[in-house]
C-alpha positions as CSV (number, residue, x, y, z in Angstrom):
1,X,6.2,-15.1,5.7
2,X,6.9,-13.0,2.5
3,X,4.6,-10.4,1.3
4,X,3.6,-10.3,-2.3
5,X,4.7,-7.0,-3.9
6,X,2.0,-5.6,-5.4
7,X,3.5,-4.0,-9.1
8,X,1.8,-1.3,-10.8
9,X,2.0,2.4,-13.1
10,X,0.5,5.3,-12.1
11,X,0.6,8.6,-13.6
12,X,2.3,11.7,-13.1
13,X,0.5,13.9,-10.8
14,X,-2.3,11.7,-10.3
15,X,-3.9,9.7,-7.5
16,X,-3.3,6.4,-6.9
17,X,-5.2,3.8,-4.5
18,X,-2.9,1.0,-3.0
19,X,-5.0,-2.2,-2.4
20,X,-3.8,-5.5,-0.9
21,X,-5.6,-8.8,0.7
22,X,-3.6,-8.8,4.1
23,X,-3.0,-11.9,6.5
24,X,-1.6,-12.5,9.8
25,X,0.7,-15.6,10.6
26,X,-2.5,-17.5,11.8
27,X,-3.6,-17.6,7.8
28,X,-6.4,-15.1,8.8
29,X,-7.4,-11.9,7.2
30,X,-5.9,-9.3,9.3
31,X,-9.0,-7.0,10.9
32,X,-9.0,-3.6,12.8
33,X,-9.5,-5.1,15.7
34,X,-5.9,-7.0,15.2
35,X,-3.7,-3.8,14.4
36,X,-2.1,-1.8,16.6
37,X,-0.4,0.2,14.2
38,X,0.5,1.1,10.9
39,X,3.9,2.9,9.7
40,X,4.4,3.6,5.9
41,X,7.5,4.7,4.1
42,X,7.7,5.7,-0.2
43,X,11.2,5.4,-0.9
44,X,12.8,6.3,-4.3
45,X,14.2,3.5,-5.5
46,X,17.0,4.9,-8.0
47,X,18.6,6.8,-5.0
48,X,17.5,5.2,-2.0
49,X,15.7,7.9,-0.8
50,X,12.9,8.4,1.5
51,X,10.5,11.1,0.0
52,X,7.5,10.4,2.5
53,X,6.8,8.7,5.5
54,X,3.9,8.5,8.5
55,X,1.7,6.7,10.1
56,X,-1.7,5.2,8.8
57,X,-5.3,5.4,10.8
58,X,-6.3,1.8,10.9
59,X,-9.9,2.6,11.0
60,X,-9.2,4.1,7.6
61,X,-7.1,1.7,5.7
62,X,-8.0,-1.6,6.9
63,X,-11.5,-3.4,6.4
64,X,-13.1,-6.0,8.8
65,X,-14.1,-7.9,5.8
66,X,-12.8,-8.6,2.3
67,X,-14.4,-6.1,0.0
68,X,-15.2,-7.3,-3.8
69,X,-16.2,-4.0,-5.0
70,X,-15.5,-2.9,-8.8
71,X,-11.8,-1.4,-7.8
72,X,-10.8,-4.8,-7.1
73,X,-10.4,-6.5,-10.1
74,X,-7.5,-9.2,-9.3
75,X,-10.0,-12.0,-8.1
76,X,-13.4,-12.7,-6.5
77,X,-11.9,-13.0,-2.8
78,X,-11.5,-9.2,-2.4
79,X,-9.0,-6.9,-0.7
80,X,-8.5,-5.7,3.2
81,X,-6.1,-3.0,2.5
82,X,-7.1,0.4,0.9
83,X,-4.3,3.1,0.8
84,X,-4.6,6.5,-1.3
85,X,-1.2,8.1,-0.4
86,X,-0.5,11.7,-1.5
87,X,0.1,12.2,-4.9
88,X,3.2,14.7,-3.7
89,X,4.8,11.5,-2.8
90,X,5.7,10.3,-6.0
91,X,7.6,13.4,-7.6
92,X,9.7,12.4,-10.2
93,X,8.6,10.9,-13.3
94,X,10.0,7.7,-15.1
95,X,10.8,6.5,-11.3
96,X,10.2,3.4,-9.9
97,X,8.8,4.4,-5.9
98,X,8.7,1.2,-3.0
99,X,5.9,2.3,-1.1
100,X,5.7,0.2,1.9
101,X,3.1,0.3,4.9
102,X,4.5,-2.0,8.2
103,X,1.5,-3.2,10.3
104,X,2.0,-4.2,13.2
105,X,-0.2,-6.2,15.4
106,X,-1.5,-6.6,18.6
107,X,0.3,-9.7,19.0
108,X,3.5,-8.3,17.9
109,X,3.5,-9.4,14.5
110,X,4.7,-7.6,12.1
111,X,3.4,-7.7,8.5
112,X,4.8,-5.7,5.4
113,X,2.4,-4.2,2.7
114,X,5.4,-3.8,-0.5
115,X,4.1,-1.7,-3.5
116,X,6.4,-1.4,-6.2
117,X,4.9,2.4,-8.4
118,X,6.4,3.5,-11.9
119,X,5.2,6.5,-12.3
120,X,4.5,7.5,-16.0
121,X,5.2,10.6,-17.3
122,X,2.0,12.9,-18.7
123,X,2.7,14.8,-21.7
124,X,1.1,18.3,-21.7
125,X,0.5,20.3,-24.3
């Protein structure tokens, strides 16, 4: 099954929070209780390179229930996947960063979360 990337910008030095509706191959939203584990790596897509990588606590990024709340603004069925990742790992601006979280489940399946991340560049003065 392919994963929709989710596309966005972010800024230079700033947070950014990762959100995502998440199903397993039965067509259901994925819960805690379904996970087993969940890798990420944020690769640097002009040179292929890995600038951060980990595991996720699934308590912490995935929700029982699709949440609507005012973060989510895509539609009115909600997210099940919240990721803040380090602003540290997105270092260089005017880059385009493939951040990408692998869950796995407890049947086996595994289930990619892509993000594609410009990140703009902040003028100072």
């Amino acid at each position: 099954m392919a994963a929709e990337i989710y596309a966005s910008d972010i800024y230079e030095d700033g947070t950014c929070t990762l959100l995502a509706r998440v199903y397993g191959a039965s067509g259901t939203a994925i819960t805690q209780a379904t996970c087993s584990s969940i890798a990420y790596t944020i690769t640097d897509t002009t040179s292929s390179t890995v600038v951060d990588s980990g595991s996720l606590t699934i308590a912490s990024v995935v929700y029982d229930t699709l949440q609507t709340d005012a973060i989510w603004t895509r539609d009115s069925t909600g997210y099940n996947f919240k990721w803040t990742p380090a602003y540290t790992s997105f270092p260089t601006p005017s880059v385009t960063y493939a951040a990408e979280a692998l869950i796995v489940t407890t049947s086996g399946a595994r289930i990619n979360v892509p993000f594609a991340l410009t990140v703009v560049p902040i003028v100072r003065s």
